[in-house]
KOLDRENVO-871656 format. One record per residue (C-alpha): x negated, z, y negated; residue in three letters. Coordinates in steps of 0.2 Angstrom, whole numbers, padded with zeros to 4 digits, always signed. Each point is the difference from the previous one (the first is absolute). Layout:
! residues N
XZYala ...
***
This chain:
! residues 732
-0736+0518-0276unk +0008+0014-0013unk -0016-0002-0009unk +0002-0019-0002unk +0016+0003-0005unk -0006+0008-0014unk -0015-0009-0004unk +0011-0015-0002unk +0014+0009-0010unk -0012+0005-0010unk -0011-0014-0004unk +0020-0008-0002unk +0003+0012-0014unk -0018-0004-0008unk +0005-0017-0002unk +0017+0001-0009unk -0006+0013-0012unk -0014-0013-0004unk +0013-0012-0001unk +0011+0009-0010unk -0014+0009-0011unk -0010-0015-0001unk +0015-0014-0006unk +0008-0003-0013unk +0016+0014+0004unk -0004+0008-0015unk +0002-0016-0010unk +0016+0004-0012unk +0007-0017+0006unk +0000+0006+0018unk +0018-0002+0008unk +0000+0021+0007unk -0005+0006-0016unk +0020-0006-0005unk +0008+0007+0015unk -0010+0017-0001unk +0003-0001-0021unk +0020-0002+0005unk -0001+0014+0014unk -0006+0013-0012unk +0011-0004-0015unk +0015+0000+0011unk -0004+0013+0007unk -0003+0009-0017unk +0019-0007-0003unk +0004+0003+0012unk -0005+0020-0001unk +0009-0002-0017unk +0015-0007+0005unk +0000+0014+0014unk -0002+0013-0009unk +0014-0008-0014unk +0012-0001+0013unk -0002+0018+0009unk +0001+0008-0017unk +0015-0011-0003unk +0007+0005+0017unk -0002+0017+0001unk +0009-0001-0017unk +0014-0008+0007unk +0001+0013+0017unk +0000+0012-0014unk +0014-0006-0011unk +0011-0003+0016unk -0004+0020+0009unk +0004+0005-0020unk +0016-0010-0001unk +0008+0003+0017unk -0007+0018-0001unk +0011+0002-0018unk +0012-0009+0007unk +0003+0011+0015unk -0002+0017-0010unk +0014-0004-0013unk +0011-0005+0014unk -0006+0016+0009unk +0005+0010-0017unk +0017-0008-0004unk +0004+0005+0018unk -0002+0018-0003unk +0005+0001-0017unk +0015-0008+0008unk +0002+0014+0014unk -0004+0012-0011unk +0012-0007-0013unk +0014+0003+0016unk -0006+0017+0003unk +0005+0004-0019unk +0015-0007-0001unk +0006+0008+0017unk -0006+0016-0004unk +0010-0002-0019unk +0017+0000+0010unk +0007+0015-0007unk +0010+0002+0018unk -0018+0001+0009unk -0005+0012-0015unk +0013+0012+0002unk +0000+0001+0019unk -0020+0002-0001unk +0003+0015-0012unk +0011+0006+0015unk -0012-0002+0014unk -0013+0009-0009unk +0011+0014-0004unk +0002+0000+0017unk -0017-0001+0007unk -0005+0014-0013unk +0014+0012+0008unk -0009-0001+0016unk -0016-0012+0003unk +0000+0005+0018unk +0019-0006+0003unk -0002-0017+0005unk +0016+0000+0007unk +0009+0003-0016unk -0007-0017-0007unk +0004-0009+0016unk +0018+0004-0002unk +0002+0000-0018unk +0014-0010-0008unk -0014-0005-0013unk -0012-0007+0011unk +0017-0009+0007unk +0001-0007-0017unk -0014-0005-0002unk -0004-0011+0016unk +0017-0007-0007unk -0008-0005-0015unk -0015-0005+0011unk +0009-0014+0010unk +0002-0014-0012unk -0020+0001-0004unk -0002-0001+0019unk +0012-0011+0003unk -0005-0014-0015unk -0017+0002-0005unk -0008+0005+0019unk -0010+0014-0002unk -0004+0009+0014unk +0007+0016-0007unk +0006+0010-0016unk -0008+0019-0002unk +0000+0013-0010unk -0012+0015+0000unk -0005+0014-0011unk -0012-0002-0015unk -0012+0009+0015unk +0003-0015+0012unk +0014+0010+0009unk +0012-0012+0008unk +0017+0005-0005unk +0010-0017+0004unk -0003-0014+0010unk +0012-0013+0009unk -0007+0008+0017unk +0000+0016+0006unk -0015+0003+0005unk -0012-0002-0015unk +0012+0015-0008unk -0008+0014-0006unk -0018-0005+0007unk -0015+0003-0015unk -0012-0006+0010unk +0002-0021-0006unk -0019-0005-0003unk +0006-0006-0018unk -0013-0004-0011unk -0002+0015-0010unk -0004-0011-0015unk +0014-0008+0000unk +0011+0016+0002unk -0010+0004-0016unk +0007-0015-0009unk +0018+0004+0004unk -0002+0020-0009unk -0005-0009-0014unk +0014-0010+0001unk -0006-0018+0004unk +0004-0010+0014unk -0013-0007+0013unk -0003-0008+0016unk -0008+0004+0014unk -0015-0005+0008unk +0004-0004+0021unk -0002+0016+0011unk +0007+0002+0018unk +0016+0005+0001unk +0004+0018+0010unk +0018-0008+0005unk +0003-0012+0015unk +0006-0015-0007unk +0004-0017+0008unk -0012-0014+0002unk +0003-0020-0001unk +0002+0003+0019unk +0014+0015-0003unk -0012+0012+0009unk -0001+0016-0010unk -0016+0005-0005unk -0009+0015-0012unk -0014-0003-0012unk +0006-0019-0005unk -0006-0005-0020unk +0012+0008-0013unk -0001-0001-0016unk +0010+0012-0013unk +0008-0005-0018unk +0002+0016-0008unk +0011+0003-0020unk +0002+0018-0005unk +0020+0007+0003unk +0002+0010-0018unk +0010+0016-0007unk +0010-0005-0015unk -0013+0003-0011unk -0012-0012+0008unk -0009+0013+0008unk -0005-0008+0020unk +0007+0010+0016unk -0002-0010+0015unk -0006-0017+0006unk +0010-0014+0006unk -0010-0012+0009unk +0005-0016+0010unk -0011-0004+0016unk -0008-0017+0001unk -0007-0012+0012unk -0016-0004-0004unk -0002-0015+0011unk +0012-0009-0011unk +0000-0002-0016unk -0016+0008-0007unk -0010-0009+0013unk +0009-0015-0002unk -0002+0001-0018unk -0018+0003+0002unk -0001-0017+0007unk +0011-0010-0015unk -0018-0009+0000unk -0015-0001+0010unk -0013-0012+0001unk -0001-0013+0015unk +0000+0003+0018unk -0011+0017-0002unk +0007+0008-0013unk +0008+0015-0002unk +0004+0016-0013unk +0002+0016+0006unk +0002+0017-0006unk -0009+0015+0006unk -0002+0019-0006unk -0015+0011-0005unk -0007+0001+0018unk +0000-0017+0004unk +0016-0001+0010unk +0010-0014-0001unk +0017+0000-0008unk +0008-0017+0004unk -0001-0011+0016unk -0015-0012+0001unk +0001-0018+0004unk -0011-0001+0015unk +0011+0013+0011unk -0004-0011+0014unk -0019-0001-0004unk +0001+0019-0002unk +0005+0005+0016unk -0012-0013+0009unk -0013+0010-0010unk +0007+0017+0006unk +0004+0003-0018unk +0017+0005+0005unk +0008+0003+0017unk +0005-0016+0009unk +0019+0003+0001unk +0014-0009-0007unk +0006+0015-0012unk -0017+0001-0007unk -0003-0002-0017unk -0015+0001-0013unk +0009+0009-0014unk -0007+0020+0003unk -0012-0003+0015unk -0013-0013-0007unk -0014+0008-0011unk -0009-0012-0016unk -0015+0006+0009unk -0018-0011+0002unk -0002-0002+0018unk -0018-0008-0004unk +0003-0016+0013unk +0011-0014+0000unk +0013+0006+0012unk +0011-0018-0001unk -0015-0007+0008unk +0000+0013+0015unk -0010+0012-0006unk +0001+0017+0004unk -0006+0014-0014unk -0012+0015+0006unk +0010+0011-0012unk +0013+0010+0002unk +0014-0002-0012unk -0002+0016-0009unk -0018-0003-0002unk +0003-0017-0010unk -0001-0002-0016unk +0013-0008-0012unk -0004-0016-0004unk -0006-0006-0018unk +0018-0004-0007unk +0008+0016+0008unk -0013+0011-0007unk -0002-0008-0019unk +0020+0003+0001unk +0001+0018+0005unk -0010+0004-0014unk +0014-0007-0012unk -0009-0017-0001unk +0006-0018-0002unk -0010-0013+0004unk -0005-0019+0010unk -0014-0002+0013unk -0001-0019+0000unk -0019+0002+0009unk +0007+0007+0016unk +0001+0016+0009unk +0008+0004+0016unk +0018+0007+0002unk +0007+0010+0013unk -0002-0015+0014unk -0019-0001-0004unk +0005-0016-0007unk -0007-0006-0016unk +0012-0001-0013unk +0001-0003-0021unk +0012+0012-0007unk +0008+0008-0015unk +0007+0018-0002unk +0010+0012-0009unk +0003+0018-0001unk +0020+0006-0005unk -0008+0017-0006unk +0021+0004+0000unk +0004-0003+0018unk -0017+0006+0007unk -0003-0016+0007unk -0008-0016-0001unk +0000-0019+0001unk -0010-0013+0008unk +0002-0018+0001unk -0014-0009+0012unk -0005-0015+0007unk -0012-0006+0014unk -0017-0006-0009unk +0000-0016+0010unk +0016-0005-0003unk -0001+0003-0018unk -0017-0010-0003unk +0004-0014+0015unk -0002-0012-0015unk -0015+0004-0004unk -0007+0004+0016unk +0004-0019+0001unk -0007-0006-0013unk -0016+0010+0003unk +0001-0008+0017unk +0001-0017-0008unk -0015+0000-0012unk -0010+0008+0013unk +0003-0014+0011unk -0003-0013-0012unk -0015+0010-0005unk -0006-0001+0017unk +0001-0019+0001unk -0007-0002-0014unk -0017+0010+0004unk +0001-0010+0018unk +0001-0017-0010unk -0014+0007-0010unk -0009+0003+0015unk +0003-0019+0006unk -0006-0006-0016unk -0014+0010+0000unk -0007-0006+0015unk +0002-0017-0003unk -0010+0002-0015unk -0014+0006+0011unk +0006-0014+0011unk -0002-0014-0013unk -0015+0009-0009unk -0010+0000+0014unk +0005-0019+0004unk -0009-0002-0018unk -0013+0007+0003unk -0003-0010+0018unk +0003-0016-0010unk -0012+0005-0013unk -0012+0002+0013unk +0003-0016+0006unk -0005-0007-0016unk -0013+0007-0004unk -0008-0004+0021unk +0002-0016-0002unk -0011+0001-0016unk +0010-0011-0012unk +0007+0008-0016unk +0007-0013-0010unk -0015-0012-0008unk -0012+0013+0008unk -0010-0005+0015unk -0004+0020+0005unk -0016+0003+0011unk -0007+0016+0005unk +0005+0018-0005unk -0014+0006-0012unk +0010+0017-0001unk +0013+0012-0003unk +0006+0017-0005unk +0013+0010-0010unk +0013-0012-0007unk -0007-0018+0007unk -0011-0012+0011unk -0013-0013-0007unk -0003-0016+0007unk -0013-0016-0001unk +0011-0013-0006unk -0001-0018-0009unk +0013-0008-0010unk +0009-0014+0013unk -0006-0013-0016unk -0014+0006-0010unk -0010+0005+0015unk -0006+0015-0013unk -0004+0014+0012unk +0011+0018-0005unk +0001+0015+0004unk +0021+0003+0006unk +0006+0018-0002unk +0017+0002+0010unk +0009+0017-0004unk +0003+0008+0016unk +0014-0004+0011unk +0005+0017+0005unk -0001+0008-0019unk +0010-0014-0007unk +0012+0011-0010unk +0007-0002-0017unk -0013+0011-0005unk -0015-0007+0007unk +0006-0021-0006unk +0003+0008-0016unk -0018+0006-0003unk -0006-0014+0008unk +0008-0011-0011unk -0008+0009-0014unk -0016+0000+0007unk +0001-0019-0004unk +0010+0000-0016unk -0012+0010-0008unk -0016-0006+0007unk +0005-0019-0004unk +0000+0005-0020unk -0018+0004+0004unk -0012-0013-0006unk -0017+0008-0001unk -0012-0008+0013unk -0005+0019+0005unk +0017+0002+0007unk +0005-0009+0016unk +0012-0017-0003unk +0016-0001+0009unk +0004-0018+0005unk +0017+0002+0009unk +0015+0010+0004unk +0015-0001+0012unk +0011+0005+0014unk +0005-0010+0016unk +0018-0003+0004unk -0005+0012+0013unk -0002+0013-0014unk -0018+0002+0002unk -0010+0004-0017unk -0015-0005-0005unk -0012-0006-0014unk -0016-0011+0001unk -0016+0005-0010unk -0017-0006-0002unk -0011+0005+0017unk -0015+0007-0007unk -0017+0005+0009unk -0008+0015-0002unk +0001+0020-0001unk +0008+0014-0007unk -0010+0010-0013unk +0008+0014+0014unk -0012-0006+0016unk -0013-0006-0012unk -0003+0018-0002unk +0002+0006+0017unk -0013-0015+0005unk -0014-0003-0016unk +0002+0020-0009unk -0001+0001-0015unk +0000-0014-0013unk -0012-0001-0014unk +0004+0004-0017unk +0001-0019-0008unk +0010-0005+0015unk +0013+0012-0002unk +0001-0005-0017unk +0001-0019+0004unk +0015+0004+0012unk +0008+0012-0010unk -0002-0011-0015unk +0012-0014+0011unk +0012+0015+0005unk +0004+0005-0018unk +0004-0017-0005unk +0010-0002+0015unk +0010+0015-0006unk +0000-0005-0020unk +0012-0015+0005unk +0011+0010+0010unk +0002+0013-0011unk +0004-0012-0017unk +0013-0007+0013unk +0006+0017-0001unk -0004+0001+0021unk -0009+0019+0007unk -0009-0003+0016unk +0003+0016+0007unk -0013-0001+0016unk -0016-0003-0012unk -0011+0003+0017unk -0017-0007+0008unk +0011-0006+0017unk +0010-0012-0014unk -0016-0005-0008unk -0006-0018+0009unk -0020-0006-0001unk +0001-0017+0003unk -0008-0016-0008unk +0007-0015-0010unk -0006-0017-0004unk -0017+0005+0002unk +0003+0017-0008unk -0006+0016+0010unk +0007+0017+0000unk +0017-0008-0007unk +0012+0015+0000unk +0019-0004+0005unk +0010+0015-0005unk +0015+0001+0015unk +0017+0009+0005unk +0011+0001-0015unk +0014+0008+0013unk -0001+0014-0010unk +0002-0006-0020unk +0012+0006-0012unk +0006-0007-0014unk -0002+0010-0017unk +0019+0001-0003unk +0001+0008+0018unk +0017-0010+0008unk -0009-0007+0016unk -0007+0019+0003unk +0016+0009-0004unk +0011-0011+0015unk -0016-0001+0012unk -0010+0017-0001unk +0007+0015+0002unk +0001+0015-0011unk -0014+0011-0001unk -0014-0011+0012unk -0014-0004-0002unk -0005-0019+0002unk -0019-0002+0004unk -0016+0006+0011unk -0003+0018-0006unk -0017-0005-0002unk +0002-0011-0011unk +0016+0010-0009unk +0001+0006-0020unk +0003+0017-0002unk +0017-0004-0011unk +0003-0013+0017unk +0001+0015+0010unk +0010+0012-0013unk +0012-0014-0005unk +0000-0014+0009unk +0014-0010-0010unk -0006+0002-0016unk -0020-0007+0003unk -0007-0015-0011unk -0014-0011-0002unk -0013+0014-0001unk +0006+0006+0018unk -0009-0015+0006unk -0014+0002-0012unk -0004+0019+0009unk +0002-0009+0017unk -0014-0015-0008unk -0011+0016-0005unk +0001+0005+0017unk -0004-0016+0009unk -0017+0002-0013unk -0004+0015+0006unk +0002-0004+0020unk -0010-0017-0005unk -0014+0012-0007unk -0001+0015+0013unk +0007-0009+0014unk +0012+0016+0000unk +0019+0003-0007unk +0002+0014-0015unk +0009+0010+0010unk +0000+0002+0018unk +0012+0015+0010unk +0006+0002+0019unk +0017-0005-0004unk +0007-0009-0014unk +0007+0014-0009unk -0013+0006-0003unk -0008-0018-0004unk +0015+0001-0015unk -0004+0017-0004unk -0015-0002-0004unk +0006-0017-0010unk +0010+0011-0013unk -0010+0016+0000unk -0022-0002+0002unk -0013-0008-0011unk -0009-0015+0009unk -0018+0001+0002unk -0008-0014-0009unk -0009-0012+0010unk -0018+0007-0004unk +0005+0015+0007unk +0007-0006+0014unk -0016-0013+0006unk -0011+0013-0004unk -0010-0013-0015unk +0004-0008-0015unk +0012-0012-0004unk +0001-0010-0017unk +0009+0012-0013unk +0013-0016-0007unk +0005-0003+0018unk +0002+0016+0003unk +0009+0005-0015unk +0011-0016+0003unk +0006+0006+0016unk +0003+0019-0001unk +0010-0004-0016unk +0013-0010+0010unk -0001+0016+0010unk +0007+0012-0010unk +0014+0010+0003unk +0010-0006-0017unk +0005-0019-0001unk -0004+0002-0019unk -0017+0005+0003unk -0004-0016+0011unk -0002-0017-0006unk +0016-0007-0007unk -0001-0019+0006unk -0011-0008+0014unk -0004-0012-0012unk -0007+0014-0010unk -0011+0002+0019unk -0008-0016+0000unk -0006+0001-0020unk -0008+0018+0007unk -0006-0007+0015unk -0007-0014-0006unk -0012+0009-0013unk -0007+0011+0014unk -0021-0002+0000unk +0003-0007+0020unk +0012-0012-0004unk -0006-0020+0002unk -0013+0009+0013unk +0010-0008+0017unk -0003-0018-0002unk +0008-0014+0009unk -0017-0001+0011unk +0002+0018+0004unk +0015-0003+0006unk -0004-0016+0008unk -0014+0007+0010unk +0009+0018+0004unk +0015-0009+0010unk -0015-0012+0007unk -0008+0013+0007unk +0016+0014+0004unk +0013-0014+0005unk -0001-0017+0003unk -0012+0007+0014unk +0010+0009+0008unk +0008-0011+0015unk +0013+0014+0005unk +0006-0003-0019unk +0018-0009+0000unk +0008-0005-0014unk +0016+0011-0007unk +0015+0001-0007unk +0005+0005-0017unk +0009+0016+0006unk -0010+0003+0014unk -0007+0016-0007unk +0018+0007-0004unk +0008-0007+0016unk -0014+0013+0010unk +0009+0013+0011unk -0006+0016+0003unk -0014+0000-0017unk -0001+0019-0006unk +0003-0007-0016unk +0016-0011+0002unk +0012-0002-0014unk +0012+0014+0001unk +0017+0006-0006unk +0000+0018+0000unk +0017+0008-0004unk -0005+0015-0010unk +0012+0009+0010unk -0013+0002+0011unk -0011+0009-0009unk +0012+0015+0002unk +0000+0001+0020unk 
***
C-alpha cells in the first residue's frame, strides 16, 4: 500500500510540473508573476527599510545611554565637588586649625598615649565644633587624622587613635598635596546603626577629605566627614535612567560595585546577595559575566572569582569611555546596551544600562510586523500560483476539447498527419472552399509567450514569400479558446532527407534541377531581407505540381531572421545556435547572432553535397564534435568522398559555398542559379525523367500516403532534428 502511495504521489507531482512547465506561467501577463514581483521588491524594501531603521534605532539607544549617562556623571561631580567644597570650608575654620595644631602636638609627644587624646580639652573642642555639621548637614561623622591616616579626632570614641581605616591611599595622596577628594565606598570598621536601628560593622562609608593647613599653607592633618553612600550618591546616580530596566551604577577597578542596584530583589532571588531584609548590592555585588541568563533561572557553572568582567566593566577599568548598543551581557546574564565612563580622579567608573529588549521593543515590533505581512504575502502568492496551474490546466483541457471535436474555426480538421517539437499537423479542408490543407496547431502544452511569438513569425515571414518553390500559407488564427494555428497548402510527396535514405544517391543533372529551384527559393527571401537559418534536406519537399514532377517546396521558416535582427534579439538567446549542426555554417556555430544570407548558402552547399554522396560533410559521435569539425576541418570534395568523378563546375559550385570564410562563398543565391545553370549537366533531368522516375518510385507504391507540409520537421526522434544547442554546453 506504501508503494502505491507513492506511485500515486509521484505520478501527481508529474502531472503539476507538466502543468506548470508546460502552460503559459511563464507568460509575463500571468497573474503570479505580479505577486511574486511585489514579494521580492518588498521584501528588498523592506530589508532596506530594516536596515534604515535599526541604524536609525541603535542611534537613538545610543544618544539616550549618552545623555542620561552625561547627565548622571555631572550630577555625580557637582555632588562631590560640593562635599568636597564642605570639607574646605570646615577645615578653613581657624578654631578647627588651631585645635588641630594642638592635637598633633599631642600625638607627637607620645603616639602611644591614646588616652591623652581622649581626654584632651582640644579634641573637646573640636567635637564642639563638630556638632553643628552633625547636627545640620547629616553626616555620619566628622574626623580628623594625621597626614599618615592616624585618627586623632573623631565625634566617637572609638575610632580615636586607630591607623588602621582602609582609606584609599590615593586619596590620602591628594590631601598631602593639598586638594580635597572623596572617597570611593569601603566597609566601615565602626558599628553603626541601620534603617532598623540594629548596629552593625562593615556598612558602606564614604569619606570627603580637605587638607587642615599650617599658617603657611603647608597641610597637617585631614578632616573628613563620613557619608552614607546609600543616599545621596546612589540616589544621584539615578537622577535619570532609562525605562523600567534601567539603571547606572558605579563600580571600582575590580568590578565591585559601588552604589546600590535596582534589582535588589531580583538579586537576591538570584543568590547575588543574601536574602535578608538588611542586604544590599552596594560592596557585595561584583560587575562580573556570569555567562547565562541568570533572570531566567539559570544557574552559572562558575564561581564568582573565576568570571570575568563583563565588556563595559573591562573597557572602563582600562580608563576607557564608551557605548555598546549591539549587546553584551551584564552581571545578571542579561543582555544589555550600555554606555561608560572612567573618573580616572576617584578611581572609579560609570555605567548607565538598559535591557536589550526593552530598548529595541519598537523594532522588535516592527520587525514582527513586516515579517508577518511578508508571510502573507508569500502564502497569497502561493494561492495565486496555484490557481494559475489551476486555470492553465483548465486551458489546456478546453483546448483539447477543440481540437477533439476537429473544428477550428472555417477548418473541418481530419486526421493527424504528424507532430513533433513545437506543433501537430492535420488534414483539413476550408468549411467553404472545400480546398484540402494542411492545419499546423502549435502545441497545447508549449503555448508560452515564447513559442506564439515564433509561431507567429513563422507565418509573418513565410506569407511575404511568393516564390512557387516556397510553400504558400493560406490562413492564420487563434480560437477563443486560444489555440493557434495556420493553414498551408497540403502537398504530396517526400523530403530530399528520406529520398536519400530510400533511392541513394541522386544523379548529377537532378541535383542541379532541384538545387536550381532551392536557390531561387532563397533569392527571394533573401531580397526581402529574410535568412532561413535551417537550409536542410528534411525542410527540402519533392512533390509535383500541375503536371510538374520533381516540384521542390522549400518548408519550416520557424527559424528565419530578419537582416536587421529585432525578431532574433527578443526570441533567441544570446550565444545559441539556431539550426541542425549538419546543416550549420561555421560562423552559425561561432556567432550565432551575427549570421547572413551566406549562412544559408553553406547550408544549400551542404544539401548538394548530401544529394551527391548520399552522406553529410561532416559526421562525429556527438554534436560537438559535428560543430567542431564545422569551424575547424576541410571537407572532402565529393569525388573523393564517392570514390569517382563528379563534374568539375558542380563540384566547384558546392565546395565554394563550403568554405570556411563568408567572403570566399558565393555572395547571393541568385548568383547560385546563374552558376548552376551553366553547369554541362544542367537541362539533362527532363520533365519525362521526372515523370517516369515518380511512375516507377511512387505512385507505385500502395503504402504511400499523402503528407503534410511540415511532416518532415514535425518527425520526433530523427538523428538529424533541428536543434538549439546553447553553447554553454560545449564547456560541460
Amino acid at each position: 500500500m506504501n508503494a502505491s502511495k507513492t506511485s500515486l504521489g509521484r505520478s501527481f507531482s508529474r502531472s503539476f510540473m507538466k502543468s506548470f512547465t508546460r502552460s503559459r506561467l511563464f507568460s509575463k501577463r500571468s497573474m503570479w508573476i505580479w505577486p511574486i514581483a511585489g514579494t521580492i521588491l518588498l521584501l528588498f524594501l523592506g530589508l532596506m527599510v530594516r536596515s534604515i531603521v535599526e541604524t536609525s534605532s541603535r542611534e537613538n539607544v545610543a544618544n539616550n545611554l549618552q545623555t542620561i549617562l552625561d547627565a548622571d556623571v555631572a550630577a555625580l561631580k557637582i555632588w562631590l565637588a560640593r562635599e568636597e567644597s564642605l570639607a574646605e570650608v570646615l577645615a578653613e575654620e581657624p578654631r578647627v586649625r588651631k585645635l588641630t595644631e594642638e592635637l598633633i602636638g599631642i600625638e607627637q609627644q607620645d603616639p602611644d598615649n591614646r588616652d591623652a587624646l581622649l581626654h584632651s580639652q582640644s579634641l573637646d573642642g573640636l567635637r564642639e565644633e563638630f556638632s553643628s555639621e552633625l547636627e545640620h548637614l547629616g553626616y555620619l561623622d566628622v574626623g580628623l587624622f594625621n597626614l599618615a591616616g592616624k585618627v586623632l579626632a573623631s565625634s566617637r570614641d572609638e575610632p580615636i587613635g586607630r591607623a588602621d581605616l582602609p582609606i584609599q591611599q590615593s586619596a590620602l595622596e591628594q590631601v598631602r598635596e593639598g586638594k580635597a577628594t572623596v572617597t570611593r565606598p569601603f566597609e566601615s570598621l565602626f558599628a553603626r546603626k541601620t534603617d532598623s536601628g540594629e548596629l552593625k560593622t562593615g556598612l558602606p562609608t564614604m569619606l570627603a577629605m580637605a587638607p587642615v593647613k599650617d599658617a603657611d599653607g603647608k597641610p597637617i592633618a585631614v578632616l573628613a566627614l563620613l557619608i552614607k553612600p546609600e543616599q545621596d550618591f546612589t540616589r544621584i546616580l539615578s537622577v535619570a535612567r532609562a525605562g523600567k530596566t534601567g539603571e547606572t551604577y558605579a563600580f571600582d577597578k575590580d568590578g565591585v560595585m559601588l552604589s546600590q542596584s535596582r534589582f535588589e530583589d531580583d538579586l537576591k532571588l538570584m543568590g547575588l546577595i543574601p536574602d535578608r531584609e538588611d542586604a544590599q548590592s552596594i560592596l557585595n555585588v561584583q560587575v562580573r559575566d556570569p555567562e547565562v541568563n541568570m533572570a531566567r533561572g539559570n544557574r552559572p557553572t562558575k564561581r564568582m572569582a573565576e568570571r570575568t568582567l563583563t565588556r563595559m566593566a573591562a573597557s572602563a577599568v582600562q580608563n576607557e569611555s564608551g557605548i555598546d548598543v549591539e549587546g553584551y551581557s551584564d552581571y545578571r546574564g542579561v543582555p544589555v546596551v550600555g554606555a561608560w565612563t572612567w573618573l580616572p580622579e576617584y578611581g572609579m567608573g560609570v555605567a548607565t544600562e538598559m535591557d536589550q529588549s526593552e530598548a529595541y521593543r519598537s523594532l522588535y515590533l516592527l520587525r514582527y510586523t513586516f515579517w508577518g505581512l511578508f508571510g502573507l504575502l508569500i502564502v497569497g502568492s502561493i494561492v495565486i500560483f496555484i490557481f494559475t496551474v489551476i486555470v492553465a490546466r483548465k486551458e489546456q483541457e478546453t483546448r483539447r476539447a477543440v481540437i477533439k471535436a476537429k473544428q477550428l474555426g472555417q477548418y473541418a480538421l481530419e486526421e493527424k498527419l504528424g507532430e513533433g517539437g513545437m506543433g501537430v499537423v492535420y488534414r483539413g479542408q476550408h468549411a467553404m472552399l472545400r480546398r484540402p490543407t494542411a492545419i499546423k496547431l502549435l502545441d497545447i502544452e508549449k503555448t508560452t509567450d515564447e513559442a506564439v511569438a515564433r509561431f507567429e513569425r513563422e507565418v509573418q515571414l513565410t506569407s511575404q514569400l511568393n516564390h512557387p518553390n516556397t510553400i504558400a500559407i493560406y490562413d492564420y488564427g487563434r480560437t477563443p479558446e486560444g489555440v493557434f494555428y495556420y493553414a498551408m497548402e497540403l502537398l504530396d510527396g517526400i523530403d530530399l532527407d528520406d529520398l536519400v535514405k530510400q533511392f541513394g544517391p541522386l544523379p548529377e543533372a537532378r541535383v542541379i534541377h532541384l538545387l536550381k529551384q532551392v536557390a531561387g527559393s532563397l533569392a527571394e527571401a533573401h531580397q526581402l531581407g529574410v535568412i532561413h537559418r535551417d537550409v536542410k534536406p528534411a525542410n527540402i519537399f519533392l512533390t509535383h505540381r500541375g503536371g510538374v514532377y520533381d516540384f521542390i517546396k522549400l518548408l519550416d521558416f520557424g527559424l528565419v531572421k530578419a537582416v536587421d535582427g529585432r525578431e532574433q534579439a527578443t526570441l533567441t538567446s544570446t550565444n545559441a545556435m539556431a539550426g541542425t549542426p549538419m546543416y550549420l555554417s561555421p560562423e552559425g556555430i561561432k556567432n550565432p547572432d551575427r549570421v547572413d544570407a551566406r549562412s544559408d548558402l553553406y547550408a544549400f552547399g551542404a544539401v548538394g553535397y548530401y544529394l551527391l554522396t548520399g552522406t553529410t560533410v561532416f559526421d562525429g559521435e556527438s554534436i560537438i564534435e559535428i560543430c567542431m569539425k564545422h569551424t575547424q576541418d576541410d571537407p572532402e570534395s565529393p569525388s573523393e568522398r564517392l570514390g569517382k568523378p563528379v563534374s568539375a563546375d558542380l563540384e566547384q559550385i558546392i565546395m565554394q559555398c563550403l568554405e570556411k570564410d563568408p567572403d570566399k562563398r558565393p555572395q547571393s543565391a541568385s548568383e547560385l542559379v546563374l552558376s548552376l545553370t551553366r553547369c554541362e549537366e544542367d537541362g539533362q533531368w527532363s520533365l519525362l525523367d521526372a515523370s517516369e522516375w515518380w511512375k516507377v518510385n511512387m505512385e507505385s507504391r500502395a503504402a504511400l500516403e499523402k503528407t503534410a507540409t511540415d511532416v518532415p520537421r514535425i518527425r520526433s526522434a530523427s538523428a538529424d532534428a533541428t536543434l538549439i544547442v546553447n553553447l554553454a554546453e560545449e564547456d560541460e
